[in-house]
C-alpha atoms as an extended CHARMM CRD file, in Angstrom:
* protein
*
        66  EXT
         1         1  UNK       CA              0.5810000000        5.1400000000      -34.6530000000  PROA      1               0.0000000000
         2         2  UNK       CA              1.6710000000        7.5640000000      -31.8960000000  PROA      2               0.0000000000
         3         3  UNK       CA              0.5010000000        8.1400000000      -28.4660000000  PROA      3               0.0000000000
         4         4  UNK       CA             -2.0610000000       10.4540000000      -29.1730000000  PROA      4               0.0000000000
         5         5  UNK       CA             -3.7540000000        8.2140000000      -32.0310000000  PROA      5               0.0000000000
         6         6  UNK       CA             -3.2900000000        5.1750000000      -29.5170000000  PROA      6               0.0000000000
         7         7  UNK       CA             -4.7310000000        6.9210000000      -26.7880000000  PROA      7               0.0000000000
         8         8  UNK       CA             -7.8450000000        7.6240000000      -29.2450000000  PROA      8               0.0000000000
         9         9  UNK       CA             -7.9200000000        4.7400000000      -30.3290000000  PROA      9               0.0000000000
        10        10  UNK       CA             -8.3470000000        2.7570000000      -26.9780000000  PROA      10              0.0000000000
        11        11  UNK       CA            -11.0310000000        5.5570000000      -26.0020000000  PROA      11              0.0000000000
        12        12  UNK       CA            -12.9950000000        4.6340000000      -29.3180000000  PROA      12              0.0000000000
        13        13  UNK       CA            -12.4140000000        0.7500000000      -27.8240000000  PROA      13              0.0000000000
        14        14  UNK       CA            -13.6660000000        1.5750000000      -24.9860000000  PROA      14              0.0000000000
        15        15  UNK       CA            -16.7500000000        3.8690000000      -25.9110000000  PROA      15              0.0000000000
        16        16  UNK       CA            -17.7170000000        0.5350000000      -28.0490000000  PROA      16              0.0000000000
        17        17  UNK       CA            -17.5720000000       -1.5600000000      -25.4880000000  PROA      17              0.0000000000
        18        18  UNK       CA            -19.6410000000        0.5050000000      -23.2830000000  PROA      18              0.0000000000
        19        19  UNK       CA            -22.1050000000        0.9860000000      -25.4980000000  PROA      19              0.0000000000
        20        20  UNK       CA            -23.0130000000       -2.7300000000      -26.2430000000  PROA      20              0.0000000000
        21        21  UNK       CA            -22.8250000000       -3.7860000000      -23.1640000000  PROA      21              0.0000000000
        22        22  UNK       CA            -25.3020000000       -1.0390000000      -22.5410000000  PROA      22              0.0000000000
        23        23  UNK       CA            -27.0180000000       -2.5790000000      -25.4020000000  PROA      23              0.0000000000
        24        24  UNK       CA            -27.4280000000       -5.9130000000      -23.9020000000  PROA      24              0.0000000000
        25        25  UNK       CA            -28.6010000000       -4.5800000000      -20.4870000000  PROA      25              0.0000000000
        26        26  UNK       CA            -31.5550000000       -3.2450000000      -22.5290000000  PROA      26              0.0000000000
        27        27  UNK       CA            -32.0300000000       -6.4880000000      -23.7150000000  PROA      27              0.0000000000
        28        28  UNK       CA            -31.7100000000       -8.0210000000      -20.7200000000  PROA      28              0.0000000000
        29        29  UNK       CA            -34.1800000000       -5.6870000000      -18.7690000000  PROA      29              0.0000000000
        30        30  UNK       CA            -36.6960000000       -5.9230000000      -21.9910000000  PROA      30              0.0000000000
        31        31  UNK       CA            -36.6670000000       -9.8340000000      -21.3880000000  PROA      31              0.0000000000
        32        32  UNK       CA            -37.3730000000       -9.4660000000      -17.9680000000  PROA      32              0.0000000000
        33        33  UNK       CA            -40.1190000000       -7.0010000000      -18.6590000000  PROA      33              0.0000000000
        34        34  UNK       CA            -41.7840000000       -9.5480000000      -21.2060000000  PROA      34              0.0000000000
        35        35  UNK       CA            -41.5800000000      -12.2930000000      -18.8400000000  PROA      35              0.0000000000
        36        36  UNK       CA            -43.5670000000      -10.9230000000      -16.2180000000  PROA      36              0.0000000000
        37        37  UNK       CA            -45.7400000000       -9.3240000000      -18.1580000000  PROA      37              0.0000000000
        38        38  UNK       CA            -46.5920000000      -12.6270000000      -19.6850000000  PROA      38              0.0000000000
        39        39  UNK       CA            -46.8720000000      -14.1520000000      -15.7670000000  PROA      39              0.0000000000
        40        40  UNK       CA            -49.2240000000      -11.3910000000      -14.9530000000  PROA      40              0.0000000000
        41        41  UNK       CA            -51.4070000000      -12.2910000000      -17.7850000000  PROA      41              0.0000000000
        42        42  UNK       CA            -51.4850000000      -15.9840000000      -17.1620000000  PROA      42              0.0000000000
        43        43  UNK       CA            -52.2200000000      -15.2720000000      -13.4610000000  PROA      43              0.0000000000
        44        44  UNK       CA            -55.0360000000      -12.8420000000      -14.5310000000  PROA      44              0.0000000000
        45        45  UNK       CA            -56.4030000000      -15.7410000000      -16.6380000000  PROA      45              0.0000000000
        46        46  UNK       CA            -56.3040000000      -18.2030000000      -13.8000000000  PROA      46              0.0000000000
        47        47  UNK       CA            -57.9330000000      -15.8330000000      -11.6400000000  PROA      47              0.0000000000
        48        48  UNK       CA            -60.6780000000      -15.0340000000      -13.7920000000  PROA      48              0.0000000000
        49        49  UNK       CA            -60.8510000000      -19.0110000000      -14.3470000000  PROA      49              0.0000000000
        50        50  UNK       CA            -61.4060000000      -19.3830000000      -10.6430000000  PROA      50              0.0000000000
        51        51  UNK       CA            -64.1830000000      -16.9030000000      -10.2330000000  PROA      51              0.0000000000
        52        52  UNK       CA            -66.0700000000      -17.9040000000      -13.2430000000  PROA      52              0.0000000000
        53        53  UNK       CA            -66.0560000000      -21.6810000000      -11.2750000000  PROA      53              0.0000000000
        54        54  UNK       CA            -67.3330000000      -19.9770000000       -7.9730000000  PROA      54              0.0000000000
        55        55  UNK       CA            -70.0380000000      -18.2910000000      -10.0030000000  PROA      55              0.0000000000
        56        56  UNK       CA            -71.3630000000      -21.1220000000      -11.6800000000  PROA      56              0.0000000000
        57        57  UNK       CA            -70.4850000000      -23.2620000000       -8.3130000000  PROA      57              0.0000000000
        58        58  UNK       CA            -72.9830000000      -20.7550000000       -6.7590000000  PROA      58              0.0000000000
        59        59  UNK       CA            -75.4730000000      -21.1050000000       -9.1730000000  PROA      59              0.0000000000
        60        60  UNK       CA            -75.5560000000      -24.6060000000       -9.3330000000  PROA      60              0.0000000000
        61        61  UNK       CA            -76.0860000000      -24.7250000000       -5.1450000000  PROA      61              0.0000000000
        62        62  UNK       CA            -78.8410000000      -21.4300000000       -5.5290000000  PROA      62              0.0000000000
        63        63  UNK       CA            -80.4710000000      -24.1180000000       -8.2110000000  PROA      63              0.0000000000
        64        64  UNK       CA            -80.0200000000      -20.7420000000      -10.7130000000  PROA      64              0.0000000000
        65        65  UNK       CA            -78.5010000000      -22.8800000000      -13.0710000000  PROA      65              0.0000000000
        66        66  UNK       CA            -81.1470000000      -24.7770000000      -14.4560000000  PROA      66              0.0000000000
């Protein structure tokens, strides 16, 4: 191998390398994404939770519950 198929060599190595670690940044950053979309969700849920208790808390104190 001479110094010109070495040289390409290492750049193909290198171009590689770069691109799966690009790869798992994507990854990484798609996990993250997931995550707090899935906390956003559950805190929606709790919130809605909580106001549907108020409401009927509200009712049952109005006596518009019965």
């Amino acid at each position: 191998m001479n110094n010109q198929q070495n040289a390409e060599f290492q750049v193909g190595q290198a171009k590689g390398q770069a691109e799966e670690k690009g790869n798992q940044l994507m990854d990484q950053a798609s996990n993250a994404a997931q995550a707090a979309k899935e906390s956003v969700q559950q805190a929606g849920q709790q919130i809605q939770e909580k106001a549907q208790q108020a409401t009927e808390a509200v009712k049952d104190a109005t006596g518009m519950n019965k």
